[in-house]
N, C-alpha and C positions, 0 to 999 in steps of 0.2 A: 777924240777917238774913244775914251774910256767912256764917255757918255752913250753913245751906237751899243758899245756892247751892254752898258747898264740895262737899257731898256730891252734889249732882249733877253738878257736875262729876269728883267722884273716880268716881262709879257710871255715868259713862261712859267714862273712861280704859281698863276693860280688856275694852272691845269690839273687835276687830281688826277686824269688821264692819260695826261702823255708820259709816253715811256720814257723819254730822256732826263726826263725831271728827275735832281735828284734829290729833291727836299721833303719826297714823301718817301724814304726807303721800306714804310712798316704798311706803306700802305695795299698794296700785293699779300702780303701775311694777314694784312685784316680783311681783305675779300676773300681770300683760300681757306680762313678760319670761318669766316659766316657760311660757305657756304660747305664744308665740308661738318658743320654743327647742324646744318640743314636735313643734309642725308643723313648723318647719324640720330638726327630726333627722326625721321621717318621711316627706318627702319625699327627704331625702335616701338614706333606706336604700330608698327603692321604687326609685330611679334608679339604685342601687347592684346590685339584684337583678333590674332588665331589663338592663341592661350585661353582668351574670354569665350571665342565660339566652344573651341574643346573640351572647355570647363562646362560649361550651358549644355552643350551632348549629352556629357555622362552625367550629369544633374537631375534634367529631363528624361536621359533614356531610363538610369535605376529608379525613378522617382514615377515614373507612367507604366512602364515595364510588369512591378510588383505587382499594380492594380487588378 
């Protein structure tokens, strides 16, 4: 009898997906972290690249402006 439940317990250990599994507990934490690192690197690069446009405006505009 111990052997039945061995094998289902071994033929679920190398699911990384299934939610009853419970030998990956960190593994939920480390897809919520990549992808929550995801959105905060891409917010960060859009605020990084309107800073650069409105930086280039007033560059270009006092810099053509004067002429």
């Amino acid at each position: 009898m111990n052997n039945g439940n061995q094998n289902i317990n071994n033929s679920n250990q190398g699911s990384l997906l299934n939610a009853n599994n419970r030998n990956y507990p960190l593994f939920g934490i480390a897809i919520s972290g990549i992808l929550l690192t995801t959105v905060y690197t891409a917010v960060l690069a859009s605020q990084l690249m309107a800073t650069k446009n409105k930086v280039n405006y007033l560059y270009y505009n006092e810099k053509f402006r004067n002429k």
